[in-house]
N, C-alpha and C positions, 0 to 999 in steps of 0.2 A: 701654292708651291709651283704654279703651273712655270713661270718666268725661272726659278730655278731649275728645274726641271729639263727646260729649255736651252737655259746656260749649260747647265754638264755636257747636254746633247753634242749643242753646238761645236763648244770645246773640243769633246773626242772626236768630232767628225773633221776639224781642221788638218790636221797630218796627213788622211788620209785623200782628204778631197784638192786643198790647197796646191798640193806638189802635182798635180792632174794640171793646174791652171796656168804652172810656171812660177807659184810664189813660189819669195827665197825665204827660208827658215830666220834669218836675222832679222827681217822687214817683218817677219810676223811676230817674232817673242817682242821688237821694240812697240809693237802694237799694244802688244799685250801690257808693258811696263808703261806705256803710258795712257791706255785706260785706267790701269789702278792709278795713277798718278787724276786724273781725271774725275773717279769716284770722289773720293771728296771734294775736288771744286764744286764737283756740281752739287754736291748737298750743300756748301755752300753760297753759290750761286745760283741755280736753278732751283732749289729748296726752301733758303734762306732770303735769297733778295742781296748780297752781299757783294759784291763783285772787286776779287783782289786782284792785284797787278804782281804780290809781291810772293808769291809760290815758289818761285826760282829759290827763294832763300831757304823756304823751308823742305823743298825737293835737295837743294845741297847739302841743307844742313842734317837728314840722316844719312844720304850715301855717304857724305865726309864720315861723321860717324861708325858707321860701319866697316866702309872700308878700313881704316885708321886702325879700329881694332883689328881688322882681318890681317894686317900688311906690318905695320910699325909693332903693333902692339901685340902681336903674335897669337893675337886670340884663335882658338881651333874650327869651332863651333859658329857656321853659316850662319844656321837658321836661328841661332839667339843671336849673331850678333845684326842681324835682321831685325830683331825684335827691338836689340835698347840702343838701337838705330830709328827707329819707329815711335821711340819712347821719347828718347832726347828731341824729333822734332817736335813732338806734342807738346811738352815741354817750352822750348823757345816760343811755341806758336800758341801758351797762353800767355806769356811773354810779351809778345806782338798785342794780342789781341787786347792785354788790358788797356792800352797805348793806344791802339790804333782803332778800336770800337768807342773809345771818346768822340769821335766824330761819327755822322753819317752821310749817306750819298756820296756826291763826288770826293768829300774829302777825305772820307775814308779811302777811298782807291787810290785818293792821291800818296794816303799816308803811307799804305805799305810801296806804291811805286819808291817813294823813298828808303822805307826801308830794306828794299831787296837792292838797291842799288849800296845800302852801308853794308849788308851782310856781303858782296860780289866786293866793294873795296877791302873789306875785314880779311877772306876768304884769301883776298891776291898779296895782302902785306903783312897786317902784323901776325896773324894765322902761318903766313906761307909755311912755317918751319915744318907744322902738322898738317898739313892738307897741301902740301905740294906745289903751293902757287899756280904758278900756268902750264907745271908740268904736271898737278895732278895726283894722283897715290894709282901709280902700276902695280900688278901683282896681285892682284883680286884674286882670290882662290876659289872655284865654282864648286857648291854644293856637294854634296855625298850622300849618299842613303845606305845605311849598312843593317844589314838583317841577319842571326842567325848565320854567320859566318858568308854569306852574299853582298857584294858592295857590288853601287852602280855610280858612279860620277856623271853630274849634268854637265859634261863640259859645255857646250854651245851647238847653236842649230837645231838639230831637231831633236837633239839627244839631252836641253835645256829645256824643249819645251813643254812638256810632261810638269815640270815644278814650278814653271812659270803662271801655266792652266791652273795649275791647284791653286797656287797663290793669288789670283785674279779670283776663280770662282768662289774662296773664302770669303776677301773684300766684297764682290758682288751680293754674295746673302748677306752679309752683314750692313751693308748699306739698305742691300732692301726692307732690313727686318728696321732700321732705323727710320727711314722713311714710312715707315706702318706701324709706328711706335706714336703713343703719346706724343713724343717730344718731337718727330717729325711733322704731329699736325701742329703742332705750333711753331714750328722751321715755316711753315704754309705761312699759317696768319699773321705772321710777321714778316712774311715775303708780302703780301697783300695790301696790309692796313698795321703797320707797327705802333700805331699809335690808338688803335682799337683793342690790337691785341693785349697793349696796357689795362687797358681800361676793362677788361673782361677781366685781369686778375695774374694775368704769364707777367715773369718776370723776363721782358726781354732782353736786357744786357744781359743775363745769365744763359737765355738762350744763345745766344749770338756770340757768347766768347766760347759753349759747347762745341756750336756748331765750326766755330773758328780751327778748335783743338781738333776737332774729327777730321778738320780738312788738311789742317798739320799732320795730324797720324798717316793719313795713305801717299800723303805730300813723300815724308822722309821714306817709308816703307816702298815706294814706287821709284825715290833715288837708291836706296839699296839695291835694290833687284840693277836698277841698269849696271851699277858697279860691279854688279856679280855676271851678268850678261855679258859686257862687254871686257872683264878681265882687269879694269883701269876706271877710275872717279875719276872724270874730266872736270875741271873747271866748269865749263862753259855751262854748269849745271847751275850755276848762281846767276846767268844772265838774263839781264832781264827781254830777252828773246825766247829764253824759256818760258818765262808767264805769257808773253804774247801768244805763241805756238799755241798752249795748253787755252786760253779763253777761243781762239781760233778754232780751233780743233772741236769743242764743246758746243759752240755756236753751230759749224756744220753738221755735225753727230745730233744736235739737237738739245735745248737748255732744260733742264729739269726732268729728265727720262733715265738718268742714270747708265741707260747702255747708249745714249747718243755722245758721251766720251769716246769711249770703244770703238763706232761707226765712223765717227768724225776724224780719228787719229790712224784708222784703218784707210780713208777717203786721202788724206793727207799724204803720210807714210807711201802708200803705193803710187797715186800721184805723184809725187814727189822721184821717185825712183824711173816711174814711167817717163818723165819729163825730161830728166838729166841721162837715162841710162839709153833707151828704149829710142826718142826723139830726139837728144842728142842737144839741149835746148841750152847747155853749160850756164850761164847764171842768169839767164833770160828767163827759166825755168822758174822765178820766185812772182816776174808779171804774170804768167799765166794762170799761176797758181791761185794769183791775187785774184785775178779776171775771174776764175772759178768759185773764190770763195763769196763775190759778190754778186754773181748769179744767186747761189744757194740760199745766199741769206735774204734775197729780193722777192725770189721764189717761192723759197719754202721759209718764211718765217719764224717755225718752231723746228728746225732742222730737217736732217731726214726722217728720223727714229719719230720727230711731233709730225712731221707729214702724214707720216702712214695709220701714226693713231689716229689723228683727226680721220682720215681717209677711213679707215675702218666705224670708226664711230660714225659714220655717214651711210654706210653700208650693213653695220651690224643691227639685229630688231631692238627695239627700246622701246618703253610703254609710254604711253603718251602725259603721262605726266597728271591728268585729269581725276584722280580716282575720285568713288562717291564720296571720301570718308570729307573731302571740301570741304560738302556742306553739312557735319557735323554743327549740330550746337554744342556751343563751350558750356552749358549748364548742364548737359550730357553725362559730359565727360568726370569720370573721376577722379578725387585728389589724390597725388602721390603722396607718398611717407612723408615726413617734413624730415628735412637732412641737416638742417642748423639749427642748434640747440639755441631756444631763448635765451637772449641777453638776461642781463641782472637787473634786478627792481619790478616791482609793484607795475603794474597794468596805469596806464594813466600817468605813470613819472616820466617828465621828460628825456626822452630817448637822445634828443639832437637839441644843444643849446648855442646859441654864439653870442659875443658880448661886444659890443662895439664892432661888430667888422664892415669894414670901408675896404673903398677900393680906386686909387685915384689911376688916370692917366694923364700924366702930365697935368696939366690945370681942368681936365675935367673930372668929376664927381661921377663916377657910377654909381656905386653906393655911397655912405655916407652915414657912419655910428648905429648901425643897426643891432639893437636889440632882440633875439626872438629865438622863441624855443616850439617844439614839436615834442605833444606825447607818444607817449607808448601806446600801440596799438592804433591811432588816429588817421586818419586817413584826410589831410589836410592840402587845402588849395590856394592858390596864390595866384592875383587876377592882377592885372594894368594895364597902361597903354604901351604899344611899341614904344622902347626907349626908356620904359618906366626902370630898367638897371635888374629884369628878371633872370632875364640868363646871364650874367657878369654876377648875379648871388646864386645861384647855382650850380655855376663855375666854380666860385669859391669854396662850397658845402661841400664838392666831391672831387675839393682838391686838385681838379683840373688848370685853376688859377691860383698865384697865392696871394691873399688879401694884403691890402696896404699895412693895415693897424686890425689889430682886433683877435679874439679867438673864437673857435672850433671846437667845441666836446660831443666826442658823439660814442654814448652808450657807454662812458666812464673813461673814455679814451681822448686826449688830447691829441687832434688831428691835425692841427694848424701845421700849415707849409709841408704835411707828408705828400705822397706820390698817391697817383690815382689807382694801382696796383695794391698799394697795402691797404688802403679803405675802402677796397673792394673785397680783399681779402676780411677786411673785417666783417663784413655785411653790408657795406652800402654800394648801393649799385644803382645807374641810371641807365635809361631811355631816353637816346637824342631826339631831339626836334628834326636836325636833319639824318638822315639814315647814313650809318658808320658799318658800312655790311665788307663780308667779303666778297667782291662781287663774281672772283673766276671760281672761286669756289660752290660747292652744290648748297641747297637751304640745311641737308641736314650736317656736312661739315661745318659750316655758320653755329649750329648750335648746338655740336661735340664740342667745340673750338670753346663756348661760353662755359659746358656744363664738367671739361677736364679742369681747368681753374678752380672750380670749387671742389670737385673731389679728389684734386693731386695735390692743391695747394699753389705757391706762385710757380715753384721750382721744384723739379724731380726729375731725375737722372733714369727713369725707365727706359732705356736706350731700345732694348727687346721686347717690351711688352708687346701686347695685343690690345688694342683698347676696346675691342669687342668685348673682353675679358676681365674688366673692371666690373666690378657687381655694382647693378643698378642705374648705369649711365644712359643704354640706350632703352631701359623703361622709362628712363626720366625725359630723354630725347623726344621718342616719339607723342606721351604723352601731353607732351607742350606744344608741339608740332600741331598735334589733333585740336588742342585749345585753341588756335589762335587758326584754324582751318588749313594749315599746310599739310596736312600729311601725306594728301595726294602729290605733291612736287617735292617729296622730299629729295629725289634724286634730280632735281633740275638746277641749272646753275640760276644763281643769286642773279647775273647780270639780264637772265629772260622773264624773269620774274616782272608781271605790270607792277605801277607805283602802289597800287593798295596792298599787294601783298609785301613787299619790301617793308611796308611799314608794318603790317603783322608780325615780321618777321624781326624787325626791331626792335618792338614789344616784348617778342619771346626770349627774346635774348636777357632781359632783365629777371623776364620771371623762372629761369631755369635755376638761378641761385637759392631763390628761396629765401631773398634779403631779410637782415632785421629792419632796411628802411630801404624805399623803394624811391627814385626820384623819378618819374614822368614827364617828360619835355615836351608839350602839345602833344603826346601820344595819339591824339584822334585825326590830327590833321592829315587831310586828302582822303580819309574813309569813308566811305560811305555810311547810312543812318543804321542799316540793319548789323554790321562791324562794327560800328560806334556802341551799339547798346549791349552786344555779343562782352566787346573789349569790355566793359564799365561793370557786365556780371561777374565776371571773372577777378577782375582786380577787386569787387568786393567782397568775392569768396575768399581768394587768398587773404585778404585783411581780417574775416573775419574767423576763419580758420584756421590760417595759420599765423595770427597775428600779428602781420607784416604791417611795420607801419607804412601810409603811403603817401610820399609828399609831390604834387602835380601843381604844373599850371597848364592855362589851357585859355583860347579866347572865345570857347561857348560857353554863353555866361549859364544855359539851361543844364549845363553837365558839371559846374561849378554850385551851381544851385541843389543840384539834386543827388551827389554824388559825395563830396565836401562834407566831413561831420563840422570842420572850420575852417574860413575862407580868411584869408590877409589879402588885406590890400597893401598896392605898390604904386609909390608915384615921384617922378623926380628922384633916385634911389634909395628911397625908404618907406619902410613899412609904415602907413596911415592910420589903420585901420584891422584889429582883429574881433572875429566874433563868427558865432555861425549867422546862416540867410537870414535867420530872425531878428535877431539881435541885431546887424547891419539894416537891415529895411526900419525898427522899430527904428535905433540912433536917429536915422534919417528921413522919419516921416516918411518913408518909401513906397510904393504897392507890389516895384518888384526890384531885383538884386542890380538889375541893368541902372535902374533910378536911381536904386543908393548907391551905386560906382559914380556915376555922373557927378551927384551930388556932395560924394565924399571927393572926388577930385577935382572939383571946383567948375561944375557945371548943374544947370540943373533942370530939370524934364518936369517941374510943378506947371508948366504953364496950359492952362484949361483948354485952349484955344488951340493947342497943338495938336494936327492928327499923329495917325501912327506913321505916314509917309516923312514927317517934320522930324519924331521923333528917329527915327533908321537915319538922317541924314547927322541928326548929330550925335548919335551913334557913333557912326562910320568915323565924323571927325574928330573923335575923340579917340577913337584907336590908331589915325594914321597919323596923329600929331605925332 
């Protein structure tokens, strides 16, 4: 509560210290209205990852609102009509957002750039009749407070800003409590890696048209208030000079801090006044301004409000990140509850089946009519040479790709052509080859990020929660953490982390679900031997414990051998070859699994005469083919 705390502080201290300095009461309550204006972009932007152009429409479109009822429509009541002023832009701005979250990146930006330019031509013509055209809706009526036969009117200045305070410090907690909410840490990871974020289980388009609607609610609620401040709903509230302003503004104040709106429109706003009023600069006042705002952002990259936390975090004690618990062994450690109920069927029935699945691109063959199923409970490997079409079939399996021809059943469910988010939801989950981290993010947000997916589901609206206060999450957290030897860095960011841990950290990320199948994507790569054999206890506990099936490739053929209850081979994009190490060396006259790979893919290591120096080189060639 300390940042709240701090809000109220600050708040009550402005009246009295501000007019000390020679601020003017209107320059401060417009501060105020567009910091709340502010609060939502940044949960959108500095949260999200989202960056709209198109604000202006949903800032006009609840002052219109509001005002309209206050003026034309003779409604009595301020502070409700505040409210379904606040409502109606929520409203339009899911509106917006189903439309305009079709796209990502620039085009999105570009979309709403377009759409606040149709809401500012609506606003000026076929609207005019209700929202005033270019003159507006005068006659704002300013607040009232009546108690027990005592009434106090906010008209304006300093006698406005007492309600203005409230209304900001309201928005402010409620932004922060959403920011510290479940659904804020996956505002994060979809700011970060939205395409991880998938894949761990969040439904992101659901997140992103939320997050869209929150930034419409303080949008309209932040044009309300100016209508009520200023007496009159100006037009020029729909322009698209107003979006500019407001990402301006947030940029200097600082992106993703929540009071760097507030600073940055406070830095603005009095500048602004200083320039024209003070120095007298008449419309030259907009270069300098510009000059200023290109300092700031050169300089201080994360604004002011991220300057000073960096600045502090540089200055404040912090533990070195090293603890003993590192070096923890994962056979140590004990197993958590198991939190997903076994699937349906008999031990040994196949869990994951596909029938024909192919995968062309254009005239080449990845895969190719592949047949093949995985039991329940098995713990099975899949070996070939680069190119052999392993990862383009594992793509396909966790629905990351959709096959050309063919189906998907996994665990009684037809999965062909679903999204990576609902068969993750179902229980399948992988572990990439190349590491999909969050990298500004700390190790242990990295793996809340994984472990809220599976106990909130894709989507939940806990806008206020606490996720400290989900039962069982950070037992499960740190217990994985300790597995895989992070627990000492749990609080270090992903991006200072060396390459061996990133890849533990990968790992862990699979195994926080608790899958009914588990995919492994060279998991061992870049580990060292004493990690390599830590990781391969563990995965065989959880298989045998919690009877996770677990389907790996990998190109040590000795962890394929020893780890493997049944190895498939792959060549040219199809399965050649299934059986365990025995069976495979027995087929091929073998002495070991390396032989009978050679030898099943059309090479072969019988020759007496070969040392072991001969044999490593065509080795080597047969994997870089």
């Amino acid at each position: 509560m300390t940042a709240e705390v701090l809000t109220a502080a600050g708040l009550i201290a402005v009246p009295f210290v501000l007019p000390l300095l020679g601020a003017a009461p209107d320059t401060v309550n417009r501060v105020l209205v567009w910091g709340m204006f502010g609060l939502g972009f940044d949960i959108l932007f500095g949260y999200t990852g989202l960056l709209s152009f198109g604000q202006s429409a949903l800032f006009g479109t609840g002052g219109m609102v509001c005002a309209y009822l206050l003026t034309e429509a003779g409604f009595p009541y301020v502070t409700l009509a505040l409210l379904i002023g606040t409502v109606a832009a929520a409203v339009v701005g899911w509106l917006v957002g189903l439309v305009a979250l079709r796209r990502t990146g620039i085009y999105f930006a570009m979309i709403t750039v377009a759409i606040a330019e149709v809401f500012f031509f609506v606003e000026f013509n076929p609207l005019s009749e209700w929202t005033g055209g270019e003159n507006g809706l005068p006659g704002v009526p300013a607040p009232v407070f009546s108690l027990f036969g005592y009434t106090h009117r906010f008209d304006s200045g300093w006698s406005l800003y007492p309600f203005l305070a409230l209304c900001y410090f309201i928005g402010i907690v409620i932004a922060l409590r959403i920011v510290r909410s479940p659904v804020g840490v996956v505002f994060r990871a979809i700011r970060e890696n939205p395409l991880r974020a998938a894949a761990v289980g969040h439904d992101i388009h659901a997140y992103k048209l939320t997050s869209f609607v929150i930034a419409a609610a303080y949008a309209g609620l932040a044009g309300g208030l100016l209508g009520v401040m200023q007496g009159f709903m100006p037009p020029d509230a729909f322009m698209f000079d107003t979006s500019g302003q407001l990402v301006i503004q947030t940029a200097i104040g600082g992106i993703g801090t929540l009071f760097g709106p507030l600073v940055g429109a406070a830095v603005w706003l009095f500048l602004q006044d200083f320039l024209q009023a003070t120095l007298k600069l008449g419309a030259t006042w907009k270069l300098a301004l510009g000059v200023i705002f290109v300092l700031l952002v050169v300089f201080l990259r994360r604004g002011i409000v991220g300057g000073l936390a960096d600045l502090w975090a540089l200055v404040a004690p912090r533990g070195t990140g090293d603890g003993v618990s590192d070096r923890v062994v994962a056979a140590a450690v004990p197993s958590p509850p198991s939190r997903r109920a076994a699937g349906p069927g008999d031990a040994g029935a196949p869990i994951l089946e596909v029938k024909g699945l192919s995968k062309h691109y254009g005239g080449v063959r990845a895969n190719s009519d592949i047949d093949f199923s995985v039991r329940r409970g098995e713990l099975r490997g899949i070996i070939g040479p680069n190119g052999a079409g392993k990862s383009t079939f594992f793509k396909m399996l966790t629905c990351e790709v959709a096959p050309t021809s063919g189906r998907i059943v996994f665990d009684g469910h037809d999965i062909t052509g679903k999204g990576v988010t609902e068969v993750c939801q179902l229980g399948l989950t992988k572990s990439y080859q190349v590491n999909q981290l969050f990298d500004k993010l700390s190790v242990r947000d990295n793996a809340v990020i994984a472990t809220l997916a599976e106990r909130r589901g894709a989507f939940k609206l806990d806008l206020l929660a606490n996720p400290d206060r989900i039962p069982g999450l950070q037992a499960q957290v740190d217990h994985t953490l300790q597995l895989v030897n992070l627990s000492g860095r749990a609080d270090t960011k992903v991006s200072e982390l060396a390459y061996g841990e990133k890849r533990r950290l990968e790992i862990a990320r699979g195994f926080l679900h608790t899958p009914a199948i588990l995919f492994l994507d060279e998991p061992t790569l870049g580990l060292d031997p004493q990690s390599r054999n830590q990781l391969w206890t563990h995965v065989k506990r959880l298989n045998e414990t919690e009877k996770t099936t677990v389907f790996l490739t990998t190109h040590y053929m000795d962890e394929a051998d020893r780890v493997a209850h049944r190895i498939a081979i792959m060549d040219h994009g199809s399965i050649i070859a299934v059986g365990t190490s025995a069976e495979l060396k027995q087929q091929t006259g073998a002495e070991s699994l390396e032989e009978a790979f050679l030898a099943l893919t059309g090479s072969s290591l019988r020759d007496e005469s070969a040392d072991s120096n001969d044999r490593l080189r065509q080795i080597t060639k047969m994997w870089k083919r």
